[in-house]
N, C-alpha and C positions, 0 to 999 in steps of 0.2 A: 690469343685468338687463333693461334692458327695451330698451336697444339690442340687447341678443343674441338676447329675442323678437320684435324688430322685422325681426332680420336683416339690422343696420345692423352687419356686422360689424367692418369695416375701423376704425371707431369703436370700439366695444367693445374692441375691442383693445388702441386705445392706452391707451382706459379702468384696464382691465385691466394693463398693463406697468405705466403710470405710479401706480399703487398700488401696485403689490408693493414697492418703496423703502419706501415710508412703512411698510406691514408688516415690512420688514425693520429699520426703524431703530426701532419698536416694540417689537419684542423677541417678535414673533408668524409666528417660519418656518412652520406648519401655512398661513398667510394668505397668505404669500408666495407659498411652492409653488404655493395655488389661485389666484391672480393669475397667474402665468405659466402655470399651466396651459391656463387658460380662456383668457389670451391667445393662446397657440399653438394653442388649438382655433380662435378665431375668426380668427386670420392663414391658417391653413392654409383656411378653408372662406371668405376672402378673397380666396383665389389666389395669396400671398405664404409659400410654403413655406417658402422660407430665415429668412424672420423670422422664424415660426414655429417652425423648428427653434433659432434662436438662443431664442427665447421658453422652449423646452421642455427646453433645455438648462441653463437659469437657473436653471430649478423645481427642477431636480435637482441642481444645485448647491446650492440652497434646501434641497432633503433632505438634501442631505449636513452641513448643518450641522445640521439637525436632532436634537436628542435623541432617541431610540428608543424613549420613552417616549411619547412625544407626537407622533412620527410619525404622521397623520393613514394608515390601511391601505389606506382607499378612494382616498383622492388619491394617494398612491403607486402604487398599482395603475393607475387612469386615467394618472399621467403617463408613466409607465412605456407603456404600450399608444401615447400620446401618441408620445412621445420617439422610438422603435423603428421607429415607422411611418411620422414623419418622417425617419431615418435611410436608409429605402426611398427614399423620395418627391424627395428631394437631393441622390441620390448619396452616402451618407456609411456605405455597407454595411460599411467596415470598422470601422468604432468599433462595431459592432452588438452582438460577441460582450461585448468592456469593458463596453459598458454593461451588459447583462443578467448578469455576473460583479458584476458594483457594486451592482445593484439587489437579487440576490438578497442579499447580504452585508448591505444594510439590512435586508430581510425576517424574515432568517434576528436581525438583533441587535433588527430590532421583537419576535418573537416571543420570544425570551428575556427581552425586559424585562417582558413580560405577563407569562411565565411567575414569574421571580422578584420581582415585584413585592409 
């Protein structure tokens, strides 16, 4: 947190990757996801988009193992906008439509668990 208000990003980042393991081997994917997220926001505003795109793509991986219970909406949403804009930024416009087909399929199985919860 305070390398990313310092705007030591390049840092924060690796900060950032190299915890989401630990979150994932915790048994806390909501933690994961926002580790790689925050990772690929501070690679991308590093100057290092591909790692950032590999970063953003992890979290979503992260989501995908997520239970939809506990799908975090807000982090989904940011990585989502994350992931998408990276896809722009690296050349990678054609995974653009799968992803946003994948993300809403989460959206859509987060809101039904709210709902029949």
């Amino acid at each position: 947190s305070a390398l990313l208000q310092g705007e030591v990003y390049a840092e924060a980042a690796r900060v950032f990757e190299e915890t989401a393991p630990i979150a994932a081997h915790r048994g806390e994917p909501p933690i994961e996801l926002d580790c790689y997220r925050l990772a690929a926001y501070c690679y991308e505003r590093a100057g290092v988009p591909d790692t950032a795109f590999r970063c953003a793509f992890e979290g979503f991986r992260a989501a995908r193992r997520t239970p939809p219970d506990i799908l975090d909406s807000a982090g989904l949403t940011l990585l989502t906008a994350t992931l998408l804009c990276l896809c722009e930024s690296t050349g990678r416009e054609s995974m653009r439509a799968d992803l946003e087909r994948e993300f809403e399929e989460m959206e859509i199985a987060q809101l039904k668990s709210e709902t029949y919860a």
